[in-house]
DOBA-448909 format. One record per residue (C-alpha): residue number from 1; x, y, z. Coordinates in steps of 0.1 Angstrom, whole numbers, plus 5000, padded with zeros to 4 digits. Example, Ala and Ser with C-alpha at 12.3 -4.5 7.8 and 13.67 -1.06 7.14 Angstrom:
BEGIN
> i xx yy zz
> 1 5123 4955 5078
> 2 5137 4989 5071
REM end
This chain:
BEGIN
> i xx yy zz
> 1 1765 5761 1058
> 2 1797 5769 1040
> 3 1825 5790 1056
> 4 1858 5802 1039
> 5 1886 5805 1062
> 6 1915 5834 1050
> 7 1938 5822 1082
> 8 1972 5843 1090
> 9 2007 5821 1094
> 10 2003 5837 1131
> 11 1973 5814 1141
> 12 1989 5782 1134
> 13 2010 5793 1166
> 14 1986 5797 1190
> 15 1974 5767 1191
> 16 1986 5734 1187
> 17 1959 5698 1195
> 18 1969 5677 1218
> 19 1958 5640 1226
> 20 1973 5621 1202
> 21 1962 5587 1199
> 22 1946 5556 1181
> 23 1916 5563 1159
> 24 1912 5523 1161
> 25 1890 5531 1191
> 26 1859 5539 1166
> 27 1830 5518 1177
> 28 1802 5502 1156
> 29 1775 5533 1159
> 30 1758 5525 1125
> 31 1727 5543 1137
> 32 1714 5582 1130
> 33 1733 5608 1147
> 34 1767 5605 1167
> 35 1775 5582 1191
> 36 1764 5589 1227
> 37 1785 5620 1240
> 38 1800 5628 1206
> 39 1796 5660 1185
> 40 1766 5675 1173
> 41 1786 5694 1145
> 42 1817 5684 1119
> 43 1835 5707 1104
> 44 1850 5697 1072
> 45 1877 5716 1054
> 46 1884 5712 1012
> 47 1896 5731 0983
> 48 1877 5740 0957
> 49 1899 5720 0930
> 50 1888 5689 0908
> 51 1916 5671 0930
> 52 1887 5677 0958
> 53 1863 5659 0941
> 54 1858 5634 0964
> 55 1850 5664 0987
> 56 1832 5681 0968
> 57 1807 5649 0952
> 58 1802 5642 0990
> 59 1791 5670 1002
> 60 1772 5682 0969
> 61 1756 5652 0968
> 62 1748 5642 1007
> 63 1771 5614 1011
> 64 1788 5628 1040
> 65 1748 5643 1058
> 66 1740 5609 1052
> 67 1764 5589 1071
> 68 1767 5615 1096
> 69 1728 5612 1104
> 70 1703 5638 1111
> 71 1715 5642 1145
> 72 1747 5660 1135
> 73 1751 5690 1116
> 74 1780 5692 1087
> 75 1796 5725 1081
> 76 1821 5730 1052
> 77 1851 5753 1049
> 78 1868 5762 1018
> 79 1908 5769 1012
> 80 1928 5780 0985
> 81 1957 5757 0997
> 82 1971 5730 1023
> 83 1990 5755 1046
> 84 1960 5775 1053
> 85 1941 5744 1060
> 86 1965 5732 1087
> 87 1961 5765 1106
> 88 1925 5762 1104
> 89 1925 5724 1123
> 90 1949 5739 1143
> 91 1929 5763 1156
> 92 1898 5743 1156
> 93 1883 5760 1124
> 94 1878 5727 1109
> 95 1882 5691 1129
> 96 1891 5670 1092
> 97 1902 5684 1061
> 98 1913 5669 1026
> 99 1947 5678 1022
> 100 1974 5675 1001
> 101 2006 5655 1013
> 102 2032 5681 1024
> 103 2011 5703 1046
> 104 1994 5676 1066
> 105 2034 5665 1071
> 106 2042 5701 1081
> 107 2014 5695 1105
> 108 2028 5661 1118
> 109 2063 5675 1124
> 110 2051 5708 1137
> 111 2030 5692 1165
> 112 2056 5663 1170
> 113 2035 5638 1155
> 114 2002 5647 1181
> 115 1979 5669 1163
> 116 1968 5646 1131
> 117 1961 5613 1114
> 118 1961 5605 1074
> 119 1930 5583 1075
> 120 1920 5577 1042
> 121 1936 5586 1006
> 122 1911 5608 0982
> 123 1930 5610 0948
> 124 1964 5610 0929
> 125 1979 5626 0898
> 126 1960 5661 0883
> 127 1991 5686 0887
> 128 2014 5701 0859
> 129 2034 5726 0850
> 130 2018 5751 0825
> 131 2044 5779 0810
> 132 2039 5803 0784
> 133 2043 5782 0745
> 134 2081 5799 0738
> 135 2091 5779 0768
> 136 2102 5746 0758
> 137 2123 5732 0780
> 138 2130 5735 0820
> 139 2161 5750 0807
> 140 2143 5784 0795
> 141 2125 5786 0832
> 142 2158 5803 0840
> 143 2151 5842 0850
> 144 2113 5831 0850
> 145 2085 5836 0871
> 146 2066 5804 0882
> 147 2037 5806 0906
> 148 2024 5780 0933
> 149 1995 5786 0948
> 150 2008 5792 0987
> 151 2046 5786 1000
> 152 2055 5753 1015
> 153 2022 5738 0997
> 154 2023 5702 0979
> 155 2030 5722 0947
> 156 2056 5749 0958
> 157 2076 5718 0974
> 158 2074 5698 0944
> 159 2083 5725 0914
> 160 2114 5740 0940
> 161 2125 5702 0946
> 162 2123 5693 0908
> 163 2141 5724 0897
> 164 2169 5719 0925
> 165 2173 5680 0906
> 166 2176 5701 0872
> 167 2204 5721 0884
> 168 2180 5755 0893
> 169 2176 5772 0920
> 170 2143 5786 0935
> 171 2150 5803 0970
> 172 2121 5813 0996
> 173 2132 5849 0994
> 174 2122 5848 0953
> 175 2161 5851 0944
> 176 2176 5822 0924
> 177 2180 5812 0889
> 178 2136 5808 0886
> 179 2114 5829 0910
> 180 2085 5812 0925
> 181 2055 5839 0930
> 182 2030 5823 0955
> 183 2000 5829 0949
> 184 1961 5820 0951
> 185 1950 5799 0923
> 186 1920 5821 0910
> 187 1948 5847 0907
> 188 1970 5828 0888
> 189 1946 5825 0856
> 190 1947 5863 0855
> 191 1987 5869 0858
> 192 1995 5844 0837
> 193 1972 5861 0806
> 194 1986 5897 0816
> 195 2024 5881 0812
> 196 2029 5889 0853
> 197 2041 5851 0854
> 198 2055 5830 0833
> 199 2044 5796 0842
> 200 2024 5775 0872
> 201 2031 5746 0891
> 202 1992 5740 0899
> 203 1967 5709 0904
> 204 1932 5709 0880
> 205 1909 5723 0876
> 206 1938 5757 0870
> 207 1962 5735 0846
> 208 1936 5723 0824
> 209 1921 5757 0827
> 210 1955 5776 0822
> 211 1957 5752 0786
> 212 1926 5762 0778
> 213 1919 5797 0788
> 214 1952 5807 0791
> 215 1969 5796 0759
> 216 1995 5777 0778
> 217 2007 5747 0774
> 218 2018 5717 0797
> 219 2055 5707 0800
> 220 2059 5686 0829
> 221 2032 5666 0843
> 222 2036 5655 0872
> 223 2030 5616 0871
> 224 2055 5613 0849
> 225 2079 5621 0877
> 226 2060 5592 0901
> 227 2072 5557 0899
> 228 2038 5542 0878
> 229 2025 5575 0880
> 230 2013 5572 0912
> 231 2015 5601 0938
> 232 1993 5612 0966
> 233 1974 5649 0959
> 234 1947 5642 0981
> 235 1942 5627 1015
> 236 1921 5634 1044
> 237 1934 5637 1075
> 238 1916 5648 1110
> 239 1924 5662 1146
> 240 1936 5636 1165
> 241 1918 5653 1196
> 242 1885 5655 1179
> 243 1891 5619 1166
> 244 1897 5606 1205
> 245 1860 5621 1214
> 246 1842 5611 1184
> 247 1855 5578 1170
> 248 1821 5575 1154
> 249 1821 5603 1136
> 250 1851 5591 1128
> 251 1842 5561 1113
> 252 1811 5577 1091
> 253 1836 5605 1078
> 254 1856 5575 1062
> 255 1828 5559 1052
> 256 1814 5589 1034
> 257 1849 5589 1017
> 258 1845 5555 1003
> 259 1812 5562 0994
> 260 1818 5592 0973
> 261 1852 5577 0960
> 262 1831 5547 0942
> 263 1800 5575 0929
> 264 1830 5591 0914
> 265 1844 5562 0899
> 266 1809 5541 0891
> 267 1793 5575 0873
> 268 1817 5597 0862
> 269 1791 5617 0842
> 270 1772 5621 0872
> 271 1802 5629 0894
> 272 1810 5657 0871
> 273 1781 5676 0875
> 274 1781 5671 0911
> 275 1816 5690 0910
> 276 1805 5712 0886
> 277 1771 5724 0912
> 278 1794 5728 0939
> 279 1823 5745 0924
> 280 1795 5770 0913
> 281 1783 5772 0946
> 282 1820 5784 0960
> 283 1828 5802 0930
> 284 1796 5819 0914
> 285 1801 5800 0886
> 286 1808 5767 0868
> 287 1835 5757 0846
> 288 1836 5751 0812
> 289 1831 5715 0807
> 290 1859 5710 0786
> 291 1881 5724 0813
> 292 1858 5694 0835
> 293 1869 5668 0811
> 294 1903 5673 0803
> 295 1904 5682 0843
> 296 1890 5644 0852
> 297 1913 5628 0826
> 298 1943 5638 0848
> 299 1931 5624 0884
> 300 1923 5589 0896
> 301 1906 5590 0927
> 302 1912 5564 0955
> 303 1911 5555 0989
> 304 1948 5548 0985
> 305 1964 5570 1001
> 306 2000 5559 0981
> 307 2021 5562 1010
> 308 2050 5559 0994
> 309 2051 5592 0977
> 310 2043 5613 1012
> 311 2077 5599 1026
> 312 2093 5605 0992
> 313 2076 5644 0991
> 314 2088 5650 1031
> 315 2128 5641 1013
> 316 2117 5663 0993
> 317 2106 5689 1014
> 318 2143 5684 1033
> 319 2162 5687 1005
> 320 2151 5724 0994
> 321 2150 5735 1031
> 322 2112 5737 1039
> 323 2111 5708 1062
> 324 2131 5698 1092
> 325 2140 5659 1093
> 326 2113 5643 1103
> 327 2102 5604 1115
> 328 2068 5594 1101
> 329 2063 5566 1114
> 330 2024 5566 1132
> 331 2011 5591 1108
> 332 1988 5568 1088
> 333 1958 5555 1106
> 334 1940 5528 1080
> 335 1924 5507 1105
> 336 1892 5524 1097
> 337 1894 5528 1066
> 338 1906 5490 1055
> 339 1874 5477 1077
> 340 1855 5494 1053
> 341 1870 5481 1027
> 342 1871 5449 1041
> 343 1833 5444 1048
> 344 1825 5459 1011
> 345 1852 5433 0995
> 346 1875 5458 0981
> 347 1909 5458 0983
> 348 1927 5471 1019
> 349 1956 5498 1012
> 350 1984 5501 1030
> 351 2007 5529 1055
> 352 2040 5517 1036
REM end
């Protein structure tokens, strides 16, 4: 069962979850179905973007059912962006979502470090910025329109911080030397061929398709703005109240992660058309699989969820006044996640 949540900025008020505390509490429940007393029903939130591909291969192809177990019913909710998503878990729409970095910080700060948990990393890299070819460098953005796809998302924080380190400005009332047009991603494809925008800040499948379909062409990438071109796009993070009832479900969330992180990376053929199936699903229809290619050749997916780069996007965030200071220390929950990846050999990430 699939829902798609359209959630108003109001909702994210009127409810905000309780109960912080350890996921470490997640037993050894290996078995078919939840734990005793825990959930009959997950609700998991994603986008539909290549960046969710770890999503999107694990619920295409079963990953997450499976470790679940018959006994527990999976229902899926689709979101155009982070912000949305937050107000969703908020309100109990969804109990885990993948996320990108700033929102699920947003949520942190905006619940005082009670309503979430980063438990596992998903993916890194796969966002540029696509502008029209006459633009050819960051000084002709001036007096141009650049769209993100929602304000306050990973994206909107990082083109308005890069900008402000270029000399621009990018204010949340649109005034400033480049205006930044939020917007939903499907839309984006369309303004930018009618000339309504000028450029997007936006993660794949949209750049590679905005290259492609759009004529475009890339001028920043973001990695190249990460030290070793590292930076967090994708994590998942859950509700620390449903985490405190269900620590098994928990556990088989994570380990659905890690499962569909290695079919990505073992068969990347196979992983593809998994993506592909399910973005049709959402969408009505698949992408071109040139789009899918250059798309995949942008991401690395990992259970890493590169720390470093969510405390160096929630600077960010402070700098361009979207974000009040904020300690992050307890936000990260690994434990979980590293057993996993202990007991399979791999190597453990790390909160730092």
């Amino acid at each position: 069962m699939r829902r798609t949540f359209k959630w108003r900025a109001a909702t994210a008020a009127l409810v905000i979850l309780a109960g912080a505390g350890a996921l470490t509490a997640c037993g050894d429940d290996s078995s078919g179905g939840s734990g005793g007393g825990e959930a009959k029903e997950v609700k998991l939130g994603f986008f539909p973007n290549i960046t969710h591909a770890t999503a999107l291969v694990g619920v295409q192809q079963g990953i997450f059912a499976k470790n679940l177990g018959p006994g527990v019913k999976l229902t899926t909710a689709s979101f155009n962006a982070g912000p949305a998503a937050v107000e969703a878990l908020f309100a109990k729409g969804v109990d885990a979502t993948f996320i990108g970095p700033n929102p699920a910080i947003n949520a942190w700060a905006k619940s005082k470090g009670q309503a979430i948990k980063i438990i596992s990393g998903a993916a890194s890299g796969g966002v540029s910025l696509i502008v029209k070819p006459e633009i050819t460098s960051v000084e002709d953005l001036r007096g141009k329109k650049i769209a993100t796809p929602q304000l306050g998302n990973t994206q909107d924080v990082a083109v308005r911080y890069y900008l402000k380190s270029k000399g621009l400005t990018a204010n949340k009332d649109g005034s400033g030397d480049v205006k930044i047009v939020p917007q939903e991603n499907s839309q984006t494809i369309d303004t930018f061929k009618q000339g309504a925008i000028d450029g997007a800040w936006v993660p794949e499948p949209f750049a590679s398709r905005l290259i492609l379909e759009g004529k475009g062409k890339r001028l920043i990438n973001e990695k190249d703005l990460w030290p070793g071109g590292k930076f967090v796009i994708t994590h998942l993070i859950v509700s620390t109240e449903f985490a405190k009832k269900n620590p098994g479900l928990v556990k088989k969330l994570v380990q659905g992660t890690v499962e569909a992180t290695d079919f990505i990376n073992n068969d990347q053929a196979a992983a593809k058309k998994a993506v592909n199936d399910q973005l049709a699903k959402l969408s009505g229809k698949p992408i071109d699989e040139k789009i899918l290619d250059a798309a995949f050749k942008e991401i690395t997916f990992t259970t890493d969820p590169v720390a470093s780069s969510l405390t160096a996007g929630a600077q960010h965030a402070q700098e361009i006044g979207l974000l009040e200071p904020v300690d992050l220390k307890g936000i990260y929950d690994l434990t979980i996640l590293n057993d996993i990846l202990k007991a399979a050999g791999k190597a453990q990430v790390n909160a730092r």
